[in-house]
C-alpha positions as CSV (number, residue, x, y, z in Angstrom):
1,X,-78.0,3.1,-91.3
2,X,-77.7,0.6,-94.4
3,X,-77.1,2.1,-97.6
4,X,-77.3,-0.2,-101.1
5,X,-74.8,0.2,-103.6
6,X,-75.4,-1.8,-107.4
7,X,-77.5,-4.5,-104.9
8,X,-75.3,-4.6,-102.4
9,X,-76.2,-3.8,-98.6
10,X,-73.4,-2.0,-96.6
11,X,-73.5,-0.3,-93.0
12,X,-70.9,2.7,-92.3
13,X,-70.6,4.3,-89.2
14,X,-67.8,6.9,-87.2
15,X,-67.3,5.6,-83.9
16,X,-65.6,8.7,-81.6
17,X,-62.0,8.2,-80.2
18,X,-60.8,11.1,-78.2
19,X,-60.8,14.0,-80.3
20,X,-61.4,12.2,-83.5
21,X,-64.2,9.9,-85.2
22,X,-62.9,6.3,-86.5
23,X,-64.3,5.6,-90.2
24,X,-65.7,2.0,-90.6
25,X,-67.9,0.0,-92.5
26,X,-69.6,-3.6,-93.1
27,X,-70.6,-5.3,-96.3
28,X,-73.6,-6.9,-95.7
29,X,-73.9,-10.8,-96.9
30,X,-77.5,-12.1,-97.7
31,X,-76.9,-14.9,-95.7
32,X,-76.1,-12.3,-92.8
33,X,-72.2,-12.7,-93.2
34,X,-70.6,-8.9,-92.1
35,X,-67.0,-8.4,-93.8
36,X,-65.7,-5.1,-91.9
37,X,-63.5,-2.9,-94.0
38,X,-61.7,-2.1,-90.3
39,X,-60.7,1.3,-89.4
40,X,-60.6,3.1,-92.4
41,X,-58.6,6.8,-91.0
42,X,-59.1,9.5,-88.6
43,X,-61.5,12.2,-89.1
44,X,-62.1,15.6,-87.0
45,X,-65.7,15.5,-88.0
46,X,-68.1,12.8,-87.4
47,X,-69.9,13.5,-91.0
48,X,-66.0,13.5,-92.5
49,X,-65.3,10.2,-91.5
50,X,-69.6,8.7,-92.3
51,X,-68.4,10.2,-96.3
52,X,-65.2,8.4,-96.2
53,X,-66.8,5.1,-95.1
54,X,-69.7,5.7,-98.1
55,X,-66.5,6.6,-100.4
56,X,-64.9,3.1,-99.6
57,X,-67.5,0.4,-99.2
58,X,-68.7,1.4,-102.7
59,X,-65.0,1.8,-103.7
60,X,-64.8,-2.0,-102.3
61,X,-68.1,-3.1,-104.2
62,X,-67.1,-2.0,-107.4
63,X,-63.8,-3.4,-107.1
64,X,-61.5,-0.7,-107.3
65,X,-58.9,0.4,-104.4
66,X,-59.5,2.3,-101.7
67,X,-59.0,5.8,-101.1
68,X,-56.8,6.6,-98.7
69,X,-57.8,8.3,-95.6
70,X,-56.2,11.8,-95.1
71,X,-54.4,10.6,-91.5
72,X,-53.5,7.3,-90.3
73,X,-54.1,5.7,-86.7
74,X,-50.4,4.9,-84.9
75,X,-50.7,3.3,-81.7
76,X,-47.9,4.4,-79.3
């Protein structure tokens, strides 16, 4: 889904790994330049992590910083 925020187009989405969904999101460029925000935390709902995504790319829009995401991804 794309969602605008103050003109701007951006595209969330949770993508599932194991038992958790993987917050992302893409600001959307008129002249159809993506930048991704990359993984943006761990979330045991899919909904939980689509809010957080919403929460940052209009966070990043408006300028301010990021929330941070209430677990972060370790690789082992």
């Amino acid at each position: 889904m794309i969602i605008y925020h103050r003109g701007a187009a951006f595209q969330p989405s949770a993508t599932r790994v194991g038992n958790a969904f993987v917050a992302t999101a893409k600001i959307l460029e008129e002249d159809g330049h993506a930048t991704s925000l990359g993984n943006l935390g761990a979330f045991a709902s899919k909904d939980g992590a689509l809010g957080f995504a919403v929460r940052c790319a209009t966070a990043f829009i408006d300028g301010d910083e990021l929330p941070l995401p209430p677990f972060q991804l370790t690789r082992q």
